[in-house]
N, C-alpha and C positions, 0 to 999 in steps of 0.2 A: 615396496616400502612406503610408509605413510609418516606423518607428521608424529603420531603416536609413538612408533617406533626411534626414533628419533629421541624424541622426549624422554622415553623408557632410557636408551641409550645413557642420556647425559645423567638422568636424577633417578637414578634404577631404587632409589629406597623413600623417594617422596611419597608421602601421604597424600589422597584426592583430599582436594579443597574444601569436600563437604566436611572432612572431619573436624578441620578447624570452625567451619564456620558455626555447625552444632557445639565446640568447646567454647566459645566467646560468642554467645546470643546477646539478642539485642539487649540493653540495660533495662530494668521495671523500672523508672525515676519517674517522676511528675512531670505533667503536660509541660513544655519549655524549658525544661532542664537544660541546661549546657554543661557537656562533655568537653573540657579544653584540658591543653596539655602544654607544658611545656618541655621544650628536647634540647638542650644543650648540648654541644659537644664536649667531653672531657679533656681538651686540650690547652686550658690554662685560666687564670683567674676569672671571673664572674664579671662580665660587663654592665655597665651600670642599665644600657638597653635591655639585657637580660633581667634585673629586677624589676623594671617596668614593666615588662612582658608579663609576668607572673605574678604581680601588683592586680594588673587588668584581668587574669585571668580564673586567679583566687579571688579576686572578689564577686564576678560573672558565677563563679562555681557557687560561693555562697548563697546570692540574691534569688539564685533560682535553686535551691536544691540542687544542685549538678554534681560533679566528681572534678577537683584537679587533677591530674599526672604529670609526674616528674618520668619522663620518659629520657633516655642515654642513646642519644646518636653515636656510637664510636664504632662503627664501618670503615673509618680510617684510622686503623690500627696505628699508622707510621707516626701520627699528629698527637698521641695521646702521652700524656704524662702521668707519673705516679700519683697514686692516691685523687685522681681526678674529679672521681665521682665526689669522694667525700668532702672533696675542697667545694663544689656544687651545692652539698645538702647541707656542709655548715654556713657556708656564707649566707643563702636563701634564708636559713635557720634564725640565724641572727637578726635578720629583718620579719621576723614569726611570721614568713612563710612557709606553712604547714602545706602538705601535699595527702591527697586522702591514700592515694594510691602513686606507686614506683618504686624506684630504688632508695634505701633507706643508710647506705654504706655500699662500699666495693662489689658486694654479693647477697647482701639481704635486701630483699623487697617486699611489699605490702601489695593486697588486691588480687583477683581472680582472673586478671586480662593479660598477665604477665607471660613469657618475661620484660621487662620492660628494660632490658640492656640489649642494644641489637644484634650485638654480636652473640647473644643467645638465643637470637632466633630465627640463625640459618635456614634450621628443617623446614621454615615456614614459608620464607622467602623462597626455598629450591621450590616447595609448593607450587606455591603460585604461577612461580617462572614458568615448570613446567605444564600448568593449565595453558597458560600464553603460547608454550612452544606448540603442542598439542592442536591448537584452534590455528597457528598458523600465522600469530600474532609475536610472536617472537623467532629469533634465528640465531644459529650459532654463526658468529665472527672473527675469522680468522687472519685479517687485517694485523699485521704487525706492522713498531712503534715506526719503521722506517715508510713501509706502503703510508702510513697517515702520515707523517710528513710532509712526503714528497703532493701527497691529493692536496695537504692545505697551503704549500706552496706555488702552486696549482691555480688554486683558487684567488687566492691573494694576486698573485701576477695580473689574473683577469678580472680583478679588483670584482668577484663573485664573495657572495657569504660563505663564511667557512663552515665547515660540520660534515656531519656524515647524514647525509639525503638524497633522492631522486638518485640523479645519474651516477651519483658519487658513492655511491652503497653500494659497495662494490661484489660482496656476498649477502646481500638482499636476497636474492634471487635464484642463490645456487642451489640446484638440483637436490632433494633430501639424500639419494645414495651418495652424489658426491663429499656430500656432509657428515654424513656416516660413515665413509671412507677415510676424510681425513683425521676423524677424530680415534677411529681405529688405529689410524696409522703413528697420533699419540702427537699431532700436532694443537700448539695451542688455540685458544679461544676464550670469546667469552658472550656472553649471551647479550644481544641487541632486541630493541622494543622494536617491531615493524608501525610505523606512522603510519596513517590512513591519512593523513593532514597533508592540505595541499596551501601552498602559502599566498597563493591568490586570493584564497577567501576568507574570509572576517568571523569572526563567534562576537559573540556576544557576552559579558559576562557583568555580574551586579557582587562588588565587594562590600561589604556590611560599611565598611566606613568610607571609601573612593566613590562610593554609588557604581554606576554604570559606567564599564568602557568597553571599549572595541578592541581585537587583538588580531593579528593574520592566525590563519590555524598553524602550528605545529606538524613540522613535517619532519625532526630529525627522528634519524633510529637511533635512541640515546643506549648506553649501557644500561643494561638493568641487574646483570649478575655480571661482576667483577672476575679476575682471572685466579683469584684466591678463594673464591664460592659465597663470599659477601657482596650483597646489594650496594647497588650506587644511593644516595639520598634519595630521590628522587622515588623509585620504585619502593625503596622502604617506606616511606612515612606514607605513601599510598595503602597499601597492603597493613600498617600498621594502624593508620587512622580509621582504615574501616574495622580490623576485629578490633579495637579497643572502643568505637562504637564514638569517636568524635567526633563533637556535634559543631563546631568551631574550633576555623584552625585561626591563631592570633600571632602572627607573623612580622615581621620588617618589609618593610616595603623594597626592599631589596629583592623579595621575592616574587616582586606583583608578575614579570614577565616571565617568570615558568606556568604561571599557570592553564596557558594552553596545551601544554606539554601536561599539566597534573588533573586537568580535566579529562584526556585524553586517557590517561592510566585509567584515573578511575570508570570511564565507558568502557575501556576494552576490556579489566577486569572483572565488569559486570557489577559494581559499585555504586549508589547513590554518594554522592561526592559533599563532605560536610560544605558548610558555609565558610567561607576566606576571608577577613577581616586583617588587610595590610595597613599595621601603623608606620604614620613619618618616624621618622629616626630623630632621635635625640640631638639638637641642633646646639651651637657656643655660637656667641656671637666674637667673632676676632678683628677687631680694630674695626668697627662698620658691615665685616663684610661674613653672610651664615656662613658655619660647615658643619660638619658631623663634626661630632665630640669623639674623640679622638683615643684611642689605647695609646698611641706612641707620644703625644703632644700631652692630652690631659690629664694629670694626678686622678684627679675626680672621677674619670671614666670606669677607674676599677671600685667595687664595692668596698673592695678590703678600706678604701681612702677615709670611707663615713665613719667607721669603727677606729682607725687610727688618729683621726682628729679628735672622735668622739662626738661626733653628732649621732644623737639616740635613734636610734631603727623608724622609731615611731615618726617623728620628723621628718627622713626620709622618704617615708613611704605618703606622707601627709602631703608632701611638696612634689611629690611623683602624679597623686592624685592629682594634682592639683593643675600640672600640668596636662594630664591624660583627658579632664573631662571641665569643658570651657563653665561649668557652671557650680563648679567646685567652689572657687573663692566666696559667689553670693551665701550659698548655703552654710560656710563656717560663719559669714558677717551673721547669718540668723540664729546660727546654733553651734555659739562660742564655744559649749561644755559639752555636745553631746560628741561620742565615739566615732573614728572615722567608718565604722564599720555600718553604721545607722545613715550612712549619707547613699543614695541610691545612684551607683554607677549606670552610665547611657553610653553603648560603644558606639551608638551612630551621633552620637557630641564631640566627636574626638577629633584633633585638629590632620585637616588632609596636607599641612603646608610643613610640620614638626615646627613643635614647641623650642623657645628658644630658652637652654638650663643655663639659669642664673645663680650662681652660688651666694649673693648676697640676699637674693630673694626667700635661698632657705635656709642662711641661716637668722634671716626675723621670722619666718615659720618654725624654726629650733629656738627659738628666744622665747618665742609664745608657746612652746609646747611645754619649754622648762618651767617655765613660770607657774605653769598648773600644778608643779611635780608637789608633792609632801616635802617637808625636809627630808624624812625620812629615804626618801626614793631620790632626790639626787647624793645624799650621803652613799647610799649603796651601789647606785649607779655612778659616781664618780670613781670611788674605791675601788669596784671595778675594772673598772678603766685603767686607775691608775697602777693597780697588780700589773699589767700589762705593757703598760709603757712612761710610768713618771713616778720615782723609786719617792722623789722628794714630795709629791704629794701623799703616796702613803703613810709616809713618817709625821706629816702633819693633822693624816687624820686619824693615828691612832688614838688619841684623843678624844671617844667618841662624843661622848658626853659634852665637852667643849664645842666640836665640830658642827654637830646638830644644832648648839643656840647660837654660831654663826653663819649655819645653811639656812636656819630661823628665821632669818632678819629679813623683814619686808617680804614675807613670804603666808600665802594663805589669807590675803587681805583682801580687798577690792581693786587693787591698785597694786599685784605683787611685782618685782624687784623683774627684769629685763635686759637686765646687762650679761648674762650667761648664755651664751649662742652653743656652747658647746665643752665637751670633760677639757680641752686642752687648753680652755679659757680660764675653769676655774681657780688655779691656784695663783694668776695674777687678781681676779676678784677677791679672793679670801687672806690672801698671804700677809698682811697690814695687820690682822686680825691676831699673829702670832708673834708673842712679843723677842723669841729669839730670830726669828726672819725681820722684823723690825728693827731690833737696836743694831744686827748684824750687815742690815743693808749699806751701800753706799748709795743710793741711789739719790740722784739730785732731785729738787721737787721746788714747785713755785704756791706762793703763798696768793697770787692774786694780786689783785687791787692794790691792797694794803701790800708794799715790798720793805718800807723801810724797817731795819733791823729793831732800832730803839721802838720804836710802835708796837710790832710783834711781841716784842720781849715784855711791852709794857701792858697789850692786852690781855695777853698769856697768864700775867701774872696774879692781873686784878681780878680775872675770873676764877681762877684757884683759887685766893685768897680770900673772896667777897662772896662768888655767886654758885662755885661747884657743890653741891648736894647731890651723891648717888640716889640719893631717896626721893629725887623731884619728882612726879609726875609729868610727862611731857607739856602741858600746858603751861607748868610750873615754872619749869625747864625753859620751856619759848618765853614767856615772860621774861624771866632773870636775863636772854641774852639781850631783848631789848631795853632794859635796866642797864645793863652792861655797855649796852651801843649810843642811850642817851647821858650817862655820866663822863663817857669818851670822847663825845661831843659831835656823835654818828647819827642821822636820823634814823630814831624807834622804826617806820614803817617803810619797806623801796618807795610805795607811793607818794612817801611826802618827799621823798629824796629826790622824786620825778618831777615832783611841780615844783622846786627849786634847787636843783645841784646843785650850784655855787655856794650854797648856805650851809650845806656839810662835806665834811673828806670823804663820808661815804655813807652808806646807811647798815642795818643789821644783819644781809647777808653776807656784806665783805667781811664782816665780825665773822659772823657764823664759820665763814670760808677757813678764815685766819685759826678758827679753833680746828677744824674739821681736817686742815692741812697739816697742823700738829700733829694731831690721833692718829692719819693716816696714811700722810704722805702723798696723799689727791686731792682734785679739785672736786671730783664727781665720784660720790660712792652713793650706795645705799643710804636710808635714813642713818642722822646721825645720830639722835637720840636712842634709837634702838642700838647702834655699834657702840656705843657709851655704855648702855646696860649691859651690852653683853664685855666690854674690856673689863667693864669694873674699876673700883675707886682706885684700887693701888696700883694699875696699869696706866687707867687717869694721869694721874699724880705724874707718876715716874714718866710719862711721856711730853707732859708740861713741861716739867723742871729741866728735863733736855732739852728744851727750846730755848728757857731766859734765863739758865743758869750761864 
C-alpha cells in the first residue's frame, strides 16, 4: 500500500487537481493588473479595519484594471451568525463599496471563479488535500483533544514552544497500512500539512509595504482538513487565492507571522504565491498612550457607527484614504474639487507604524465634504437619515420647499457654511430656522457684549421701527446696521472701535450680534442676512416684538 491508496481511501470522490485548474485559468487582464480580495468572516458587524482594507483594495482594482472580490471565510461554521453575509454586502454597500466579483446575498454570487463562500467549496479543498496526501505531504492525524493536551502540557513544563512538530508529531510518521487500518477501523482524524521547515533556518521574504524581513522556516504540521471535511483558514485561502488567480493579498498585520507557514503551502502545492502586503492596524490614541481601536472599547470601530451618526460614506472613505496613503492630504490641498477616485493610491506609501484614527480629524474632513454637497443633496441625504433615526427632523423637513432655502444659505458660494460635520448635527443647525421649534423652545441664550435688558429692548426696537426693509439688498442692509450702531452711539466700523474703545459701548458687530441673537437664539450661525431672507418679514417682526415687547 502506497500513499495513493491512502488518499483514494479518505477522498474516494475528489477530482484530480488538473480539473480545477483548467476550470479557473489564469485571468486575460492588463500587464499589472491586481487581483485583491477581500474575505471576511461572517460572524458579526463590519470592523472599521475591514472597510479600510477594501477602501485600499477597490481602489488598487480600479487604478490598474484588476478584479475586486468579496470572498466568505465561514469554515467556522460555530462563529457564524444570521444573515451574515448580507449584514457584509450592505454595510460595504453603503460606503459604495462595489465588488466586481462574490457573494452578492446569502446564496447569490457574481463572476466565473466562484464559489466564493467556502463552505461551498469542499470538493475543492478535499482536492487538493488529497494531491498533498498522495505526494506524501499530508497525513492523517489521529491525536485526540486529550493526547494534545497532555503534549502541550508537556511542552510548557519544559518551557519548549508549543505545536505539533518535530518530535512531537506524534502520527507524522506512522506506517500508511497502520493508517489505513485505523481509519478502517472507523477511528477519528483529521488531515495534517507535513512541514519540510526546520526552525533553525531563516527565509527570507519582501512584503509590498514592511519591505524585507527575516522569519525562522515553519516547521508545524498545522491542520489543513478539519474533522467535519472543512479546511482550516490557512490551507483555504492558499488553495483559494491561487484558483481565483490573486494577485495581492492585503492583510492586518496580524498576519505577517503566518507567512512562513503560507509560503510553505503555497511551494508544496505547486503554486506561485501572490504578493503580501500587511497593513498596521488602525491605532486610537488613549490618554498619551497608542492601541488598536477596539470592538469592545470603541463606538467607532463598528461601520454601522458612521451611518448612525450620519457622517456620509464619502467622508469616511476620504479620511480612511487619507489615512492609508501619507500623500493624500497634499494632493486634496492641490485638488480641493476633484473626485477621490482621480487621486492615485501608492500601497508602498502606507504607514509601517499604523495610522492614529482621529475622530475630530474626520469630522472637518465631513465638514468639508458637506460643504461641496448642493442644497439639494444634503436635503435628501439628511431625510434619509433621518427616516431612520430622528422622527423630529423629518417632520421639520416636510417642508421641502422651505427646507431647501434654509439648506440654501451660505451654500454653493466661495466661502460655503461648515458648521455641519454630520446628519445628527443638522437639526441643532437648522431648527432656529422653524418658527414653531422657536417660539416653542425654552432654551436660555446670551445676547453678547451688549447684556443689559433696557439696551436690547431699546436696539431691537429702533431697528424694526427705522432700519428693517425685507427688500434691502445686503449692502444696503450692512449699511442701515451701521446707521443703526452710529445713532446708538456704537462705532460704525470694529476698526475704529479698536483704535479707541473707551470712546464707544461697542461697535456694529455687537449690534449685529444683539439682532442675530433675537432671530436665532445664537451667537454664531450662518450669514445673517441670507437667514433674514429666508425667515422673511412677518417672522422678522414677530421674533423682534418678543424680545422688547
Amino acid at each position: 500500500m502506497d500513499y495513493k491508496d491512502l488518499a483514494d481511501l479518505i477522498f474516494p470522490e475528489a477530482k484530480p487537481i488538473s480539473y480545477y485548474e483548467e476550470k479557473y485559468p489564469e485571468r486575460n487582464l492588463p500587464e499589472g493588473a491586481m487581483v485583491v480580495r477581500f474575505a471576511p468572516s461572517p460572524t458579526g458587524y463590519v470592523h472599521i479595519g475591514g472597510l479600510y482594507q477594501s477602501i485600499i483594495g477597490r481602489t488598487l482594482a480600479n487604478q490598474t484594471k484588476g478584479v475586486f472580490i468579496l470572498r466568505i471565510e465561514d469554515t467556522d461554521q460555530k462563529r457564524q451568525i444570521e444573515n451574515g453575509v448580507v449584514q457584509i454586502v450592505d454595510a460595504l454597500k453603503d460606503f459604495n463599496i462595489e465588488f466586481d466579483e462574490g457573494m452578492i446575498n446569502e446564496t447569490e454570487e457574481k463572476g466565473n471563479y466562484g464559489p466564493y463562500k467556502q463552505s461551498a467549496r469542499k470538493d475543492i479543498y478535499q482536492a487538493y488535500a488529497k494531491y498533498l496526501l498522495e505526494q506524501g505531504k499530508a497525513y492523517p492525524c489521529f491525536a485526540t483533544p486529550e493526547e494534545l493536551e497532555e503534549m502541550r502540557a508537556k511542552q510548557e513544563a519544559a518551557k519548549l514552544r508549543t505545536g505539533y512538530y518535530g518530535v512531537w508529531a506524534k502520527y507524522r510518521n506512522l506506517p500508511v497500512e497502520e493508517a489505513i487500518k485505523k481509519i478502517k477501523n472507523g477511528e477519528k482524524y483529521i488531515i495534517r500539512f507535513k512541514s519540510m521547515g526546520n526552525e533553525e533556518r531563516k527565509i527570507k521574504h519582501h512584503d509590498v509595504i514592511k519591505g524585507n524581513i527575516d522569519f525562522p522556516e515553519n516547521d508545524q504540521d498545522i491542520v489543513i482538513i478539519k474533522g467535519d471535511g472543512l479546511p482550516t483558514y490557512h490551507f483555504a485561502h492558499a488553495v483559494d487565492d491561487h484558483l481565483m488567480r490573486v494577485t495581492h493579498v492585503i492583510r492586518s498585520d496580524e498576519w505577517v507571522s503566518s507567512i512562513p507557514l503560507h509560503l510553505e503551502l503555497f511551494r508544496a502545492l505547486g503554486f506561485k504565491a501572490p504578493k503580501y502586503a500587511h497593513t498596521a492596524p488602525i491605532m486610537k490614541d488613549d490618554n498619551g498612550k497608542k492601541r488598536k481601536i477596539s470592538k469592545r472599547k470603541d463606538p467607532e470601530a463598528a461601520v454601522s457607527y458612521y451611518h448612525e451618526q450620519g457622517i456620509p460614506s464619502e467622508a469616511v472613505n476620504e479620511y480612511l484614504l487619507n489615512i492609508a496613503n501619507s500623500n493624500f492630504e497634499s494632493w486634496r490641498r492641490a485638488n480641493k474639487d476633484k473626485d477621490i477616485s482621480e487621486f492615485k493610491f501608492e500601497i508602498n506609501k502606507m504607514s509601517v507604524s499604523g495610522a492614529i484614527f482621529d475622530l475630530i480629524k474626520l469630522l472637518d474632513v465631513s465638514k468639508n465634504v458637506i460643504s461641496k454637497y448642493s442644497k439639494e443633496k444634503v436635503y435628501a441625504d439628511a431625510l434619509e437619515w433621518a427616516k431612520r433615526y430622528d422622527e423630529e427632523l423629518v417632520e421639520m423637513l416636510n417642508n421641502k420647499e422651505y427646507s431647501l432655502k434654509v439648506l440654501g444659505i451660505e451654500r454653493g458660494n466661495q466661502k460655503p457654511r461648515k458648521d455641519i460635520a454630520k446628519w445628527s448635527d443638522i437639526k441643532h443647525c437648522i431648527i432656529y430656522m422653524y418658527e414653531d421649534k422657536f417660539f416653542n423652545s425654552d432654551e436660555t441664550y446670551d445676547f453678547g457684549k451688549i447684556s443689559d435688558k433696557d439696551e436690547i429692548k431699546k436696539i431691537l426696537k429702533l431697528y424694526k421701527e427705522k432700519y428693517f426693509n425685507i427688500e434691502d439688498d445686503k449692502q444696503t442692509w450692512f449699511d442701515k446696521m451701521k446707521d443703526l450702531s452710529e445713532e446708538l452711539g456704537y462705532a460704525r466700523e470694529v476698526k475704529e472701535y479698536k483704535q479707541d474703545p473707551e470712546k464707544w459701548p461697542g461697535h456694529v458687530g455687537d449690534i449685529s450680534t444683539v439682532l442675530r441673537v433675537a432671530l436665532t437664539k445664537r451667537q454664531n450661525t450662518p450669514d445673517l442676512y441670507e437667514i433674514m431672507q429666508v425667515l422673511g418679514k412677518e417672522s422678522i417682526e414677530k421674533r423682534l416684538e418678543k424680545e422688547y415687547k
